[in-house]
C-alpha positions in Angstrom: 7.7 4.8 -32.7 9.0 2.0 -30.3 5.6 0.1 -28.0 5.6 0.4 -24.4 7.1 -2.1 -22.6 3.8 -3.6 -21.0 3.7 -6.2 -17.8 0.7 -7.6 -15.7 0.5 -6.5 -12.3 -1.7 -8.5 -9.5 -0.9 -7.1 -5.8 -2.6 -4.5 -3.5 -2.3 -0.9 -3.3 0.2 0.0 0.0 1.2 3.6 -0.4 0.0 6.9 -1.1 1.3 10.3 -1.4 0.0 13.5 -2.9 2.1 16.2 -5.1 1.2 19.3 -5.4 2.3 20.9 -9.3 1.8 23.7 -10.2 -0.7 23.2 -12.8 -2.2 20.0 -11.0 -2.1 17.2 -8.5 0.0 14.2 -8.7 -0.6 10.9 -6.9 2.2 8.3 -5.8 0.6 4.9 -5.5 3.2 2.1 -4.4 2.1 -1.1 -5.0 3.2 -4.9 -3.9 2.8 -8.2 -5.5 2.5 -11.5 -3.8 6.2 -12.1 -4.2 6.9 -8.8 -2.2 8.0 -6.9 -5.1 7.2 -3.2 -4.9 6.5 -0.7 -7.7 5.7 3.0 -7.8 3.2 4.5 -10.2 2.1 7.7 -10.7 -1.4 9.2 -12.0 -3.1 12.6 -12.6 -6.4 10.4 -11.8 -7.1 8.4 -9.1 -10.0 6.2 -8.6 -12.3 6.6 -5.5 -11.8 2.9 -5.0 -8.2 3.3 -4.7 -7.5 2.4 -0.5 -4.7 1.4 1.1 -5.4 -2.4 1.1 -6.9 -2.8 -2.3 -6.3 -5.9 -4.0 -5.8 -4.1 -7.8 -4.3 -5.6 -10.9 -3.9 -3.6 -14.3 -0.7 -3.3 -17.2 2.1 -1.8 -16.2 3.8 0.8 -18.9 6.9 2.9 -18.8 5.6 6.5 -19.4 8.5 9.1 -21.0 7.4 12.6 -20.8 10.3 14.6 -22.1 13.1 13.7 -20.1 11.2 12.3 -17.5 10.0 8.3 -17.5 7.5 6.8 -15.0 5.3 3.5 -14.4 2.0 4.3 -15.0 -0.7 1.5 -14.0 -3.0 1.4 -17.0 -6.7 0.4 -16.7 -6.8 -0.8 -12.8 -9.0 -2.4 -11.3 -10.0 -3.8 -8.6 -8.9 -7.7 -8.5 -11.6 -10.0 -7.5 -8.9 -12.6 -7.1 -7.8 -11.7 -3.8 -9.6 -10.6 -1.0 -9.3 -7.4 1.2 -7.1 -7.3 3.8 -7.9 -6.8 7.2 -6.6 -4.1 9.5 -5.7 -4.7 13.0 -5.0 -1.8 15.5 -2.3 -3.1 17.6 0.4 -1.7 20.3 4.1 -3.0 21.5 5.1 -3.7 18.1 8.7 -6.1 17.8 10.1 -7.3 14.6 12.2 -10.4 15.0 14.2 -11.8 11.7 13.5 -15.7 11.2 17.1 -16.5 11.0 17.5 -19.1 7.2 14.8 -17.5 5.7 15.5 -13.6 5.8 11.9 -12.9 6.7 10.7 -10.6 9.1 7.9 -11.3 11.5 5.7 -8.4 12.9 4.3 -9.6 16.6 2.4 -7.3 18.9 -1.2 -7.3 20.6 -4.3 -6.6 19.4 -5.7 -3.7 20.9 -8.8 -5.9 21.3 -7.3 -8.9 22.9 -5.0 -11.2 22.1 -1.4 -12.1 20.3 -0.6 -10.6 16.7 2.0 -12.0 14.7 2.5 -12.4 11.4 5.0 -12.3 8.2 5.7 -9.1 6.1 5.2 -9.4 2.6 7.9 -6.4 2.3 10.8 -4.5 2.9 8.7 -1.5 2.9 6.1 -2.7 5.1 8.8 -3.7 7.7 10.4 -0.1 7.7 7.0 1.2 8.5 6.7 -1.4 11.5 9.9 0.2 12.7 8.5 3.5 12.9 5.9 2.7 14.4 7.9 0.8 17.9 8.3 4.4 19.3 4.8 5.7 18.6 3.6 2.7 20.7 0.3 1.9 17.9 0.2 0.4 14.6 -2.6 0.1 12.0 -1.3 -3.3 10.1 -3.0 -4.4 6.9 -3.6 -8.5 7.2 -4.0 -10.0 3.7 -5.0 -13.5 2.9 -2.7 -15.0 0.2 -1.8 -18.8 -1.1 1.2 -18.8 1.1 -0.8 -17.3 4.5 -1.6 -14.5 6.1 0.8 -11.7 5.4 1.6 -7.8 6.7 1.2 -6.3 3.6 1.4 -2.1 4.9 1.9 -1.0 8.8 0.7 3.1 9.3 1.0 4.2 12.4 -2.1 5.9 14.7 -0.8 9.4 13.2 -0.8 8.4 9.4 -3.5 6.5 9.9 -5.8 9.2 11.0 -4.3 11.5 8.3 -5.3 9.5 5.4 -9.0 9.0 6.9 -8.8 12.9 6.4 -7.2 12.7 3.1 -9.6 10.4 2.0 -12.7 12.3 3.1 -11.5 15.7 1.9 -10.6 14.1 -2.0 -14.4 12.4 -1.5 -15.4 16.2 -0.7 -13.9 17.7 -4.0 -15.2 14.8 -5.7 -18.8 15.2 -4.5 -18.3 19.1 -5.3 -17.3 19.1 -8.8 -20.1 17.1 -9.8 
């Protein structure tokens, strides 16, 4: 029998989606390391501490289940070597492209007062900053790394509210089966 290939991962948690089988639930959890890299892993558990924002680290492992193969993210955990991000609620969201570098730059206002503007750590997180320049508000996820403050996730008002509910009803079923 051939090992799993195994790697470290050290990043935060920056997306989640929910599939419905039908025998169970399945949970898409994309995750991004400081470098910007994003991965995909998929569960049958997830952890109640698993948030958007989560600073997480565990061992990546190529799962093959029949013909299928997945990353799986064995034993995570929350990584005490970075810090939470923060999340701003901001409007009139522009990208602009710092032209050498190939880096994008989110800049808006903070709903609260004042200029927001800061680096995404992704690809992914500046897709989501696109959607959200028609939908006029943005939830963005600020996290503290060696290099600076980063964008590392962008919801908008919508998704945002949705995965308050999402996360309240899985804390209901939880609180019920026990």
């Amino acid at each position: 029998m051939k090992r799993p290939e195994v790697a470290r991962f050290y990043g935060y948690v920056v997306g989640l989606r929910v599939r419905a089988l039908s025998d169970s639930i399945v949970y898409y959890v994309t995750l991004v390391d400081l470098a910007g890299n994003e991965v995909t892993v998929r569960t049958r558990v997830l952890p109640e501490w698993f948030r958007i924002g989560t600073p997480i680290s565990g061992d990546l492992v190529k799962v093959a289940a029949g013909r299928e193969v997945y990353l799986a993210l064995r034993e995570p955990q929350v990584y005490s070597g970075l810090k939470q991000p923060r999340v701003i609620r901001a409007r009139n969201i522009r990208l602009e492209q710092v032209s050498g570098l190939g880096r994008w730059v989110i800049h808006g206002e903070n709903v609260e007062g004042g200029p927001v503007s800061y680096p995404a750590l992704s690809d992914t997180a500046v897709e989501h900053a696109r959607r959200t320049l028609a939908s006029g508000e943005a939830y963005l996820y600020i996290a503290e790394t060696p290099s600076g403050s980063v964008v590392i996730a962008v919801q908008t008002a919508g998704q945002h509210t949705r995965y308050e509910r999402v996360e309240k009803f899985l804390k209901w079923i939880e609180n019920d089966e026990r």
